[in-house]
N, CA, C and O atoms as a GROMACS GRO file, in nm:
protein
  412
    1UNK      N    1  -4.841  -1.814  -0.895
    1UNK     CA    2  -4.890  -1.818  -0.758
    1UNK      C    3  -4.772  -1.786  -0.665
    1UNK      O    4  -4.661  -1.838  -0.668
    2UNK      N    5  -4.825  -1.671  -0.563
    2UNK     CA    6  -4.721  -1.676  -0.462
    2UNK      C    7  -4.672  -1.779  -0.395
    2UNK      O    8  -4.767  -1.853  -0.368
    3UNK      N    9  -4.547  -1.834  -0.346
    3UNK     CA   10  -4.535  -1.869  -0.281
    3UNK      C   11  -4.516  -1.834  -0.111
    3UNK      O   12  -4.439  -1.739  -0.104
    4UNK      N   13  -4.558  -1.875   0.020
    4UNK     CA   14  -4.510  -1.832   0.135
    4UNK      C   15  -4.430  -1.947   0.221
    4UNK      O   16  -4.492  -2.052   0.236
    5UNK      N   17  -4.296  -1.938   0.281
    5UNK     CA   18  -4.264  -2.026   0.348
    5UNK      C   19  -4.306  -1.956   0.489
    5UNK      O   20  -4.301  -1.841   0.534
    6UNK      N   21  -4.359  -2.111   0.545
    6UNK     CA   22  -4.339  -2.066   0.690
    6UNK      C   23  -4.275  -2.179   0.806
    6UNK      O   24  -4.254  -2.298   0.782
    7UNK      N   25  -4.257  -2.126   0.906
    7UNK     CA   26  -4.184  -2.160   0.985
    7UNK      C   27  -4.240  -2.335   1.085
    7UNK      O   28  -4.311  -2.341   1.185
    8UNK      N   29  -4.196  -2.418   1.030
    8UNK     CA   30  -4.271  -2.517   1.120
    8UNK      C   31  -4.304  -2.510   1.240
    8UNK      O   32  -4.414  -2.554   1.278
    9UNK      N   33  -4.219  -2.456   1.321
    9UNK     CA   34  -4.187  -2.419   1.448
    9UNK      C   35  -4.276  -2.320   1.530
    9UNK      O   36  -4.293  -2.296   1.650
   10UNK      N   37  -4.333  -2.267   1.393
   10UNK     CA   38  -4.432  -2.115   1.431
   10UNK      C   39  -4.383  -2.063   1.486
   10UNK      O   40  -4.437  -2.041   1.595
   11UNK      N   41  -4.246  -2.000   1.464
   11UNK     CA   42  -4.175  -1.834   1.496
   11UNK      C   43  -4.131  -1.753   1.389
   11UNK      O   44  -4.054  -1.778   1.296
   12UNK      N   45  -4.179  -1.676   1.413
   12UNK     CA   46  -4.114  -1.559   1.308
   12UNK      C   47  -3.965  -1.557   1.376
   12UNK      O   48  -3.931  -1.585   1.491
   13UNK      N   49  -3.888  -1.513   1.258
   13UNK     CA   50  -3.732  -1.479   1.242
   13UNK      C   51  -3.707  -1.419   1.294
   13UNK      O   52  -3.655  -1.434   1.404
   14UNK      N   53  -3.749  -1.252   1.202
   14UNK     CA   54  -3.719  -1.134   1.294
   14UNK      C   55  -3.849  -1.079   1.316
   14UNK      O   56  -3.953  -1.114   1.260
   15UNK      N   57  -3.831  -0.986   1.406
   15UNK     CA   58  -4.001  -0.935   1.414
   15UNK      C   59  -3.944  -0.784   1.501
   15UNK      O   60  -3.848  -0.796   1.577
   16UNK      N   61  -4.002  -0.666   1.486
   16UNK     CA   62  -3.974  -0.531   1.571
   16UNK      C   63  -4.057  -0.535   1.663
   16UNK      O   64  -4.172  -0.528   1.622
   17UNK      N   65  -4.043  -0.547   1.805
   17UNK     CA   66  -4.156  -0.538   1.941
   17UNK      C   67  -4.054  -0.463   2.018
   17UNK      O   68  -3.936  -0.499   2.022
   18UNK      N   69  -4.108  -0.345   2.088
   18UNK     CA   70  -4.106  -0.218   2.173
   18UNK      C   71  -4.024  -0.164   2.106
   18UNK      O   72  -3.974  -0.095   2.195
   19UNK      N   73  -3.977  -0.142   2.031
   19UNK     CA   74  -3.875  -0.076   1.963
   19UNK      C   75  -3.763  -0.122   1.948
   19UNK      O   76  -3.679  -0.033   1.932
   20UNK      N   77  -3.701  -0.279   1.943
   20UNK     CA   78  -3.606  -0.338   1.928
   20UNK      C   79  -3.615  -0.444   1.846
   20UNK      O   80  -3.732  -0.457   1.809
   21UNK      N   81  -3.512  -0.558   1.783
   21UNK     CA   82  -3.551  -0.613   1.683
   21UNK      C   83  -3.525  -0.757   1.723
   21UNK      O   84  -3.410  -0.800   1.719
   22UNK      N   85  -3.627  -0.834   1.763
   22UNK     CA   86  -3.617  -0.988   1.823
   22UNK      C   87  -3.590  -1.092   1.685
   22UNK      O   88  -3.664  -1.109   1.588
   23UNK      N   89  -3.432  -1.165   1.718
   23UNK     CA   90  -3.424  -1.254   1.629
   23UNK      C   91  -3.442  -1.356   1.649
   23UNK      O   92  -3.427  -1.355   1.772
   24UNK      N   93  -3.469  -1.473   1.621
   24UNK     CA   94  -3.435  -1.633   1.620
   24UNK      C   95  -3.263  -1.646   1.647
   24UNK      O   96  -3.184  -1.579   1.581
   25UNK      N   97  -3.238  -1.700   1.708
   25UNK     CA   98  -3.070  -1.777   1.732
   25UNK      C   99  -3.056  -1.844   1.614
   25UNK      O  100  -2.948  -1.834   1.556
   26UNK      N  101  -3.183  -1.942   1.544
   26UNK     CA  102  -3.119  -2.005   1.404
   26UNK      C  103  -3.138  -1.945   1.297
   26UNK      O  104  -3.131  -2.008   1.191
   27UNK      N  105  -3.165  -1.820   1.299
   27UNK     CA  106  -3.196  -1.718   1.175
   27UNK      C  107  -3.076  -1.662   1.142
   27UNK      O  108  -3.058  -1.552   1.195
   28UNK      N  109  -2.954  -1.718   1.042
   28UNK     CA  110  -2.783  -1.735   1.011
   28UNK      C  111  -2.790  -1.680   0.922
   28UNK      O  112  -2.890  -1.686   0.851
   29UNK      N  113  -2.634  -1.570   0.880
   29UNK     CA  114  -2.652  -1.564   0.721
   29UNK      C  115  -2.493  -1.615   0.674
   29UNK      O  116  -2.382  -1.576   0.709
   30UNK      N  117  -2.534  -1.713   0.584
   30UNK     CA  118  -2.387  -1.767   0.566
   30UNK      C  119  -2.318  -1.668   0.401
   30UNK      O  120  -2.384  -1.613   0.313
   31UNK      N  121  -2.150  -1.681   0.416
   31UNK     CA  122  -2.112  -1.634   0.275
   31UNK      C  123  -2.094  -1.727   0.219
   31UNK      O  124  -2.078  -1.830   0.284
   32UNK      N  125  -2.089  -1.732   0.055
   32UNK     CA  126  -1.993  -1.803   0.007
   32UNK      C  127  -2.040  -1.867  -0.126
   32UNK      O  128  -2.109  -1.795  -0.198
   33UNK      N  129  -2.012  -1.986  -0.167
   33UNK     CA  130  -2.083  -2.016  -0.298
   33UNK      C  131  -2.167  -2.134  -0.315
   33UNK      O  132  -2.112  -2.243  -0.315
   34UNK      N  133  -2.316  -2.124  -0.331
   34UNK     CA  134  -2.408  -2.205  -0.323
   34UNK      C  135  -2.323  -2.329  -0.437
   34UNK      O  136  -2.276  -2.325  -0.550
   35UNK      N  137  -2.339  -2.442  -0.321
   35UNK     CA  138  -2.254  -2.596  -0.363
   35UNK      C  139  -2.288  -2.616  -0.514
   35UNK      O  140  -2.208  -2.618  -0.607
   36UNK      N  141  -2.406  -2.629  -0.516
   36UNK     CA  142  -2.555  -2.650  -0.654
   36UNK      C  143  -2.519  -2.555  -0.734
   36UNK      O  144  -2.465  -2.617  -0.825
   37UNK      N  145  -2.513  -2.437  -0.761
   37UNK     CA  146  -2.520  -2.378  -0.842
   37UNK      C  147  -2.375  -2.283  -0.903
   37UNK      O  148  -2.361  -2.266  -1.024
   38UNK      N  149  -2.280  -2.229  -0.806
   38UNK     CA  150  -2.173  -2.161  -0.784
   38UNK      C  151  -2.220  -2.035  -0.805
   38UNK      O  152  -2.134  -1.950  -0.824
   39UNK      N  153  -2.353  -1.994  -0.806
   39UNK     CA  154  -2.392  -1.888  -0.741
   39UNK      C  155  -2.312  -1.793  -0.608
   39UNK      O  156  -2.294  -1.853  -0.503
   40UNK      N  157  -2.290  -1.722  -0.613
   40UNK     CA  158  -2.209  -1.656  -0.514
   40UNK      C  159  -2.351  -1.618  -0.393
   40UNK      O  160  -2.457  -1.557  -0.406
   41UNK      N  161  -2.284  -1.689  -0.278
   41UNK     CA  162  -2.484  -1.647  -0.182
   41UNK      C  163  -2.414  -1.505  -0.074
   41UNK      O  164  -2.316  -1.506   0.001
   42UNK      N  165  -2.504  -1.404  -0.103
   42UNK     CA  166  -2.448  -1.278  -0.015
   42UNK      C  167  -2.561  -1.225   0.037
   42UNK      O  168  -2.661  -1.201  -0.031
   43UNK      N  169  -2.550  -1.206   0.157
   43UNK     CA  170  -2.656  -1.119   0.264
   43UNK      C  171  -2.809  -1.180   0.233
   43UNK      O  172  -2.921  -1.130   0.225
   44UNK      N  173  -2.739  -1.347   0.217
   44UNK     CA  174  -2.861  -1.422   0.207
   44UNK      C  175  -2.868  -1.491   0.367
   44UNK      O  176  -2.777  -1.553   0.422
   45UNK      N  177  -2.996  -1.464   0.420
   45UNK     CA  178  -3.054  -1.493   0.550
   45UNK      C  179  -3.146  -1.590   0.550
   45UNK      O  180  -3.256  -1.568   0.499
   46UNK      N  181  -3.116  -1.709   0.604
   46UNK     CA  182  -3.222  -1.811   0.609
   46UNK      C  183  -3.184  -1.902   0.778
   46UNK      O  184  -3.082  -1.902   0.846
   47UNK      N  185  -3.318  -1.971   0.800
   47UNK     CA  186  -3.294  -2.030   0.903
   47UNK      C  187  -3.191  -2.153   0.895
   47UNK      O  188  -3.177  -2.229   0.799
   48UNK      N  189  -3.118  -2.157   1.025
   48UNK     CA  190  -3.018  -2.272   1.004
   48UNK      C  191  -3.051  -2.431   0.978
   48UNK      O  192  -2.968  -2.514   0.941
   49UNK      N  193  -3.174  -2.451   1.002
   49UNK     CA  194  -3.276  -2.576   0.918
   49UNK      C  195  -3.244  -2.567   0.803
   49UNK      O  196  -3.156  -2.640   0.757
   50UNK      N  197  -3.307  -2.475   0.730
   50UNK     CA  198  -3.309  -2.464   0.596
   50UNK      C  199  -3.169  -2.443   0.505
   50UNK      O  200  -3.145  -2.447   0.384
   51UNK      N  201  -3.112  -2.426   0.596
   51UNK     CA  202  -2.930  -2.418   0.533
   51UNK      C  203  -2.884  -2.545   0.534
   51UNK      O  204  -2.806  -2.570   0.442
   52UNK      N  205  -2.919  -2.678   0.647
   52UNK     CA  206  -2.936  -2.805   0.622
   52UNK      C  207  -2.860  -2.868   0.468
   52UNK      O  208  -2.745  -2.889   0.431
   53UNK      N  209  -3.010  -2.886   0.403
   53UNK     CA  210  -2.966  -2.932   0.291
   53UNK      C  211  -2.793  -2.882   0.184
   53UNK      O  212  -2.712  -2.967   0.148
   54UNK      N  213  -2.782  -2.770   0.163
   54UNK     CA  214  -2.690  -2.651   0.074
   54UNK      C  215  -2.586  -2.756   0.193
   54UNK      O  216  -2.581  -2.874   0.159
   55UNK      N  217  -2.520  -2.725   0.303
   55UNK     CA  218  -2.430  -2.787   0.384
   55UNK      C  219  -2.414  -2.914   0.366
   55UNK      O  220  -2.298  -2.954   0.366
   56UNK      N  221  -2.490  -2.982   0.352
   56UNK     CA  222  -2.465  -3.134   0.312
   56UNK      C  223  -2.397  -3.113   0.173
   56UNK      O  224  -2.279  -3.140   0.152
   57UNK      N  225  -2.463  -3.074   0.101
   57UNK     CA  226  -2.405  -3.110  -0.039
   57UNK      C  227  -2.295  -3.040  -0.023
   57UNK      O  228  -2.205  -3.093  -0.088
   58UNK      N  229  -2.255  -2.932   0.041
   58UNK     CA  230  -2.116  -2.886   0.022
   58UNK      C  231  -2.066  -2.952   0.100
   58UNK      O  232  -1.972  -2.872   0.097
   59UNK      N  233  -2.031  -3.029   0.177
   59UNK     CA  234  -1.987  -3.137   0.310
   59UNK      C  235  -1.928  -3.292   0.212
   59UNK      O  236  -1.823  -3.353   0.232
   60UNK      N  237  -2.052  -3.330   0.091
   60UNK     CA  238  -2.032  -3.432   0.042
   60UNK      C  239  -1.944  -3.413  -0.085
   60UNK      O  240  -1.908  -3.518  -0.139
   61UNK      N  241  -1.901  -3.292  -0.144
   61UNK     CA  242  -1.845  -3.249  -0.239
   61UNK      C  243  -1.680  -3.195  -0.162
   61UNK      O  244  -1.581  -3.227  -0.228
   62UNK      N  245  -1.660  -3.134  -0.059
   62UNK     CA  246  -1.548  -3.162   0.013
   62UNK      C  247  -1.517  -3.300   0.042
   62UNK      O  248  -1.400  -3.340   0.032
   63UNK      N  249  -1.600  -3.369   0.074
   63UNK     CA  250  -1.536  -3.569   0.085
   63UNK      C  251  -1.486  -3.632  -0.030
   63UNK      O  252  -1.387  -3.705  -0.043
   64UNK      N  253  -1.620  -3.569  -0.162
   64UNK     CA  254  -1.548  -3.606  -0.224
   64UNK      C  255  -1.408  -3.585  -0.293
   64UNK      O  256  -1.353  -3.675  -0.356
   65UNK      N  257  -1.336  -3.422  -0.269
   65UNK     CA  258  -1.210  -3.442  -0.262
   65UNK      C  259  -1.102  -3.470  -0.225
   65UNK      O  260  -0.992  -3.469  -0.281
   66UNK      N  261  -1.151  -3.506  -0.081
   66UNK     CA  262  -1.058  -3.522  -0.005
   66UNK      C  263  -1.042  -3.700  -0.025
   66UNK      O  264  -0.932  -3.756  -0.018
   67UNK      N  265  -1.142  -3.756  -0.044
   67UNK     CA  266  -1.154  -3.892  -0.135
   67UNK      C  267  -1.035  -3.939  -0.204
   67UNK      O  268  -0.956  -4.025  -0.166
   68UNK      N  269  -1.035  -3.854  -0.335
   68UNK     CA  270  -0.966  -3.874  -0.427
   68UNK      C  271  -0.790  -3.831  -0.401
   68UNK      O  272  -0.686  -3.876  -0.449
   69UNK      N  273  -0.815  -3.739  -0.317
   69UNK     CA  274  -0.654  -3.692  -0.292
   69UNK      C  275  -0.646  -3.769  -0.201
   69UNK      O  276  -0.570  -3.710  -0.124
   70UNK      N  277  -0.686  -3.913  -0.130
   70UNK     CA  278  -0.574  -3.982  -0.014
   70UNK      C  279  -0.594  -4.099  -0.097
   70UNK      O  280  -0.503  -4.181  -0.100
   71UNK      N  281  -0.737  -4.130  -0.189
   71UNK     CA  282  -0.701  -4.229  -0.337
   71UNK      C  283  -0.575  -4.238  -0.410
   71UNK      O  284  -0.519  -4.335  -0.460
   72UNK      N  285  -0.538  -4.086  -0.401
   72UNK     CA  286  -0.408  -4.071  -0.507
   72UNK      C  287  -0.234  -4.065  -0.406
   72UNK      O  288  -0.124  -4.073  -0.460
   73UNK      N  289  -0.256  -4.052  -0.276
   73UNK     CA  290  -0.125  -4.073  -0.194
   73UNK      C  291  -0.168  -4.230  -0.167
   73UNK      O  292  -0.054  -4.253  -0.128
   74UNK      N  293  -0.213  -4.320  -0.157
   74UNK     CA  294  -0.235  -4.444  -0.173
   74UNK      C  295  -0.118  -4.482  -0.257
   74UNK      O  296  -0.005  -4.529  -0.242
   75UNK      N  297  -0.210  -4.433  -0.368
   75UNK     CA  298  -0.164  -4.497  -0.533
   75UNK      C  299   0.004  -4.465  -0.512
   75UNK      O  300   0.065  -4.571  -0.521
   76UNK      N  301   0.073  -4.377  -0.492
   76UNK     CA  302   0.213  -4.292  -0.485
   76UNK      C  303   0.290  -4.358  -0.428
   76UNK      O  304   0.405  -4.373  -0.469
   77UNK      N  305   0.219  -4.440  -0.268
   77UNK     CA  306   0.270  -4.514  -0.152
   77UNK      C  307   0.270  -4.654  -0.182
   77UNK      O  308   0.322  -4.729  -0.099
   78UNK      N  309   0.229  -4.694  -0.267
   78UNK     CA  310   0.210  -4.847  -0.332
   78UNK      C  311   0.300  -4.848  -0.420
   78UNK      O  312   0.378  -4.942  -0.426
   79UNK      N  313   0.307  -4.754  -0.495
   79UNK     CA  314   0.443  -4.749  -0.602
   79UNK      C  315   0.565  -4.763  -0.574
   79UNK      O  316   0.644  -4.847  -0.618
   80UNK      N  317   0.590  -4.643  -0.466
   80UNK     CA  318   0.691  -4.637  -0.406
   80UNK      C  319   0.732  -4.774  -0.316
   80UNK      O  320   0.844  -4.824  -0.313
   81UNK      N  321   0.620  -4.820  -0.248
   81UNK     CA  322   0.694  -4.953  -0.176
   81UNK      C  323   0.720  -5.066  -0.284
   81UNK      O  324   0.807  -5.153  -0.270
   82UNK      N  325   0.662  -5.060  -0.359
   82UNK     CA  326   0.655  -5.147  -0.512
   82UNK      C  327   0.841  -5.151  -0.558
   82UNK      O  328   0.922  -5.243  -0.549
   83UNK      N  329   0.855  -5.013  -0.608
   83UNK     CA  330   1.012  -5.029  -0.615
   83UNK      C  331   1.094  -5.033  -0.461
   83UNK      O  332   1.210  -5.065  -0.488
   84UNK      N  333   1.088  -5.023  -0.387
   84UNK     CA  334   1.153  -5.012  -0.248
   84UNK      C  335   1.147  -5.174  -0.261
   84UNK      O  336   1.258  -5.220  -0.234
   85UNK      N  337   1.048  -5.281  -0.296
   85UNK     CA  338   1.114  -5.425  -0.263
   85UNK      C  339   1.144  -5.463  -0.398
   85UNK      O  340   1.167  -5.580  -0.427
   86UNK      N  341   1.144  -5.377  -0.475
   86UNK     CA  342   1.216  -5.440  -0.639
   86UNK      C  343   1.369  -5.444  -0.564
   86UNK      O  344   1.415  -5.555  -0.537
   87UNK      N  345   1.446  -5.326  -0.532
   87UNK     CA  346   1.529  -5.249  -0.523
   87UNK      C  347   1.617  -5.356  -0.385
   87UNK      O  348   1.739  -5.359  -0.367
   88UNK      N  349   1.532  -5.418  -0.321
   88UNK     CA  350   1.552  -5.475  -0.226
   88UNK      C  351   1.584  -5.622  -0.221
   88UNK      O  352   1.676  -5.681  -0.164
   89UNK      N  353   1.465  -5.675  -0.310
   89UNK     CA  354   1.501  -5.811  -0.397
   89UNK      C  355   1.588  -5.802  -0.487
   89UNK      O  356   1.620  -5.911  -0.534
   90UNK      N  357   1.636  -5.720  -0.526
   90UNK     CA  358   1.786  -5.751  -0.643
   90UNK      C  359   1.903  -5.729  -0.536
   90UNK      O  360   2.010  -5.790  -0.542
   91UNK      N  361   1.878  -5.657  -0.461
   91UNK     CA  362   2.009  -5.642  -0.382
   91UNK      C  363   2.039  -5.781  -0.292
   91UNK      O  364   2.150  -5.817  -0.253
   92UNK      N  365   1.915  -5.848  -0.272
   92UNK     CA  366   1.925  -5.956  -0.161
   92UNK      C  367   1.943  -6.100  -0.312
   92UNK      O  368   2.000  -6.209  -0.302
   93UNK      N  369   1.895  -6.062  -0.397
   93UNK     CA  370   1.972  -6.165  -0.517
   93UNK      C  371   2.084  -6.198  -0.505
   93UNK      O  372   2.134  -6.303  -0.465
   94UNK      N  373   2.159  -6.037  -0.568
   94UNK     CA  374   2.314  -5.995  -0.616
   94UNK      C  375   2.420  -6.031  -0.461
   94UNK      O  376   2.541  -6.046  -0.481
   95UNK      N  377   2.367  -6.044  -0.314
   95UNK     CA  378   2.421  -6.089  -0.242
   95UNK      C  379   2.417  -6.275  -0.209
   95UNK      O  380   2.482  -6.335  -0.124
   96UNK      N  381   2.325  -6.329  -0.300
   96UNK     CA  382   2.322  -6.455  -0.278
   96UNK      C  383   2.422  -6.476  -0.351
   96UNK      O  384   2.534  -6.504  -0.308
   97UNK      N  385   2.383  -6.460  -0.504
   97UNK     CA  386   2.475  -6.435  -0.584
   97UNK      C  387   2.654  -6.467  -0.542
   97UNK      O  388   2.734  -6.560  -0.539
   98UNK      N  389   2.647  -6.356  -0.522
   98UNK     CA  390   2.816  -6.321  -0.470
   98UNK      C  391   2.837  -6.464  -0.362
   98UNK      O  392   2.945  -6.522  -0.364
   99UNK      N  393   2.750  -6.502  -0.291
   99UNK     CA  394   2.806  -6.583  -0.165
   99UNK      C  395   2.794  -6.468  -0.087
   99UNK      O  396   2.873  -6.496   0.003
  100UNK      N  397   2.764  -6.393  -0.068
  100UNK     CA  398   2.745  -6.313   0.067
  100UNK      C  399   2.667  -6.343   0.187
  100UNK      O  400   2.697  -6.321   0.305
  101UNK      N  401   2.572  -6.390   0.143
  101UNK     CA  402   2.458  -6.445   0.263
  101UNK      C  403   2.423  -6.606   0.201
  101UNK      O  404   2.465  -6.652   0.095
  102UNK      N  405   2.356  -6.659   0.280
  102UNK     CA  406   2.335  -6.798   0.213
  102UNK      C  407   2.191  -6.850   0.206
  102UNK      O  408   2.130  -6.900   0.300
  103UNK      N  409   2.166  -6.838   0.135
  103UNK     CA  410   1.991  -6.850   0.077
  103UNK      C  411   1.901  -6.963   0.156
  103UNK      O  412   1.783  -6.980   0.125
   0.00000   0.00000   0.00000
């Protein structure tokens, strides 16, 4: 069975009247690679509604890396202050220690 989408809105996209070609403003064609599939999408034209969904999931798949890469400068910055008061507590030991400062 065919399928037909149509327009909730009841406008056609493009349409030819007097000899020129009337578009919709949300009738977009985006490049690039469908999120879902890695389909490469080219001189694919759809309304900017319907591009909706595809944008989210590519929106939530950029978060999620950007997620994991400030997950992982976290992790780097915890370490690092981790030895920064190791490094800090032996030095403030080795000066009790000595009599240098007085506990």
């Amino acid at each position: 069975m065919e399928t037909k989408i149509t327009c909730p809105l009841g406008h056609t996209c493009e349409k030819a009247v007097d000899g020129h070609l009337e578009v919709c403003a949300w009738w977009v064609e985006l490049a690039g690679n469908d999120p879902q599939t890695g389909h490469p999408l080219q001189n694919v034209k759809r309304c900017a509604i319907a591009w909706m969904p595809i944008l989210q999931v590519e929106v939530a798949g950029t978060n999620r890396g950007q997620t994991a890469a400030i997950e992982s400068f976290r992790n780097e910055t915890v370490n690092g202050q981790n030895m920064t008061n190791k490094i800090l507590h032996a030095a403030a030991t080795k000066r009790i220690e000595d009599g240098t400062i007085s506990s």
